[in-house]
N, C-alpha and C positions, 0 to 999 in steps of 0.2 A: 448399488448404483445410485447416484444421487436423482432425485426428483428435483432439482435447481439446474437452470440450464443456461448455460452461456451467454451473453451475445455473441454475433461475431457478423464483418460485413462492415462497410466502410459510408453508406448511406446515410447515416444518423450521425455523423461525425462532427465535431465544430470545428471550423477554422477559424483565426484571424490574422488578416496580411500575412498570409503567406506561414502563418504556424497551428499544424496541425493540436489541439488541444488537449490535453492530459491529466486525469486525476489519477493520483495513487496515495498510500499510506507507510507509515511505518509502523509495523502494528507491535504493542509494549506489552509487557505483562510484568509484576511485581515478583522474585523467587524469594524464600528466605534460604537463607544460610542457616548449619546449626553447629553450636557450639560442641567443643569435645565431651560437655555433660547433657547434649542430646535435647539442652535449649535452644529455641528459633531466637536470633540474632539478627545478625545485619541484613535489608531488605537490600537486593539489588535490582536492577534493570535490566532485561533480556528483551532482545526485538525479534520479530519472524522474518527468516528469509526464505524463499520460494529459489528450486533450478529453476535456469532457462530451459526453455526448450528449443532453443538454438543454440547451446553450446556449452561450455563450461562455466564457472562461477555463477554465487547468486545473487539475487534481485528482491527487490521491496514489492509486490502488487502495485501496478498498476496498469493503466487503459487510457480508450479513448473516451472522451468526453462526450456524452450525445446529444442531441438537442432534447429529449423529451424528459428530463434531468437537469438540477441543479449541482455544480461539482460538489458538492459535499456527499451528495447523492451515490456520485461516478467513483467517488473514494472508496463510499462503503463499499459497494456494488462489487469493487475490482477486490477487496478482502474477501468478499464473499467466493466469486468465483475462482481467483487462481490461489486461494490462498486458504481456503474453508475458517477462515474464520469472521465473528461479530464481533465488534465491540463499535465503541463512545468516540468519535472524533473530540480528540481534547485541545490541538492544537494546530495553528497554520504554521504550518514550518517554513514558507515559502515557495516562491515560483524560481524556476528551474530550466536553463534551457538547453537543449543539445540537439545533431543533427542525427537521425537516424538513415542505417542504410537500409532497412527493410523496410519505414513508411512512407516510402516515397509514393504519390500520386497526384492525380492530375489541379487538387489542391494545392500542394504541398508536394512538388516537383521536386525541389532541396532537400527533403525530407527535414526539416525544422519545425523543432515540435517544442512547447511551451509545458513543464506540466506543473501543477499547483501540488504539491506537499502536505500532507498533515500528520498528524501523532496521532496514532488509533489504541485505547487502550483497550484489551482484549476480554471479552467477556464470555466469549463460549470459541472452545473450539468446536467443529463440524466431523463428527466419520466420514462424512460422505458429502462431495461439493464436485461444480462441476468440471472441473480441471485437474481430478484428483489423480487418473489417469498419466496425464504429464506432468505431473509438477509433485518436487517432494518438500515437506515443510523443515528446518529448522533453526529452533531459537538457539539463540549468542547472546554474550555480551555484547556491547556497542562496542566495546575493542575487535572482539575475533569479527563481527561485521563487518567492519572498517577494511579487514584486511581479505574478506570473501568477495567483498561486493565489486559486482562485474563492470559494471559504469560508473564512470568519474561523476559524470551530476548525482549519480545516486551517492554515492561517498560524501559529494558536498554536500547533500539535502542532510546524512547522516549527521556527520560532522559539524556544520557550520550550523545547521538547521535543531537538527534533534539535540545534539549532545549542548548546544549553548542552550535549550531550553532547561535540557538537563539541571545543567549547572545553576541557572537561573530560578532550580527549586520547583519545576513542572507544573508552574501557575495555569488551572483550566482559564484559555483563552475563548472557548466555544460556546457560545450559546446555549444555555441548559434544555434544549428542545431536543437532547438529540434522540432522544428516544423515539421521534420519527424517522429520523434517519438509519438507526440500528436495527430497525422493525422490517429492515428490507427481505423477506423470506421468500421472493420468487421471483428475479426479474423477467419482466416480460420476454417472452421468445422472440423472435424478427420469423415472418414471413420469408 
């Protein structure tokens, strides 16, 4: 059982105009390949997908954004818990936006939700997290993602977002501080 506990509860939530707020990640890891004489070779790119727990196909981590947090914070955080894993936000992928039919409230009546993007490169996975329960982990290539993933903003954030940084040679765009923000080992409970 994990000793890391969730959030959950709609209190601490940000809005703005009318859009509920969102951080999440795509979290990366580096595999080698090995050659037929049993040498490591070509490095590729594998991202983590998490099930939903509403339904079929998967999804990237993510959440709502709270006030007592900075979204880069909300990123880590949402790795941590539906996802058990740590790592280094490397990059802003972009903001994102779609209508959800499950977050609708008195907020955010339309249920439109805004959420911020980034490239999490993975530096521990987790035995034990708090969503291990519902959610099962696994890595892809950016292709077989592409064609798992259950929401279309999540495909564009992939796509347009990850895979052109990809391409672009995966320049850390992030602030070398993140070592604060990876250091997240317990988010607070809610009352």
């Amino acid at each position: 059982m994990s000793e890391l506990v969730a959030r959950t509860g709609r209190h601490q939530q940000r809005y703005v105009d009318g859009y509920r707020l969102i951080a999440g990640c795509i979290p990366y890891r580096y595999q080698y390949s090995e050659k037929n004489d049993g040498e490591s070779s070509e490095k590729k790119v594998e991202v983590l997908m998490i099930s939903s727990t509403s339904g079929p196909g998967l999804l990237f981590p993510k959440g709502g954004w709270e006030n007592d947090e900075t979204v880069k914070e909300a990123a880590v955080r949402e790795a941590v818990e539906e996802a058990g894993v740590r790592g280094d936000l490397k990059h802003f992928l972009g903001e994102y936006y779609f209508k959800s039919k499950t977050l609708q409230d008195e907020f955010s009546p339309e249920g439109l939700c805004k959420a911020a993007m980034y490239a999490l490169l993975v530096k521990e996975e987790l035995d034990s997290w708090p969503e291990q329960s519902l959610r099962q982990r696994r890595w892809l290539t950016v292709s077989e993602a592409g064609e798992c993933c259950r929401h279309s903003w999540m495909k564009e954030a992939l796509e347009e977002g990850f895979r052109k940084w990809l391409s672009d040679g995966m320049i850390c765009t992030m602030e070398e501080n993140n070592h604060i923000i990876s250091s997240i080992s317990s988010p607070k409970e809610e009352e």
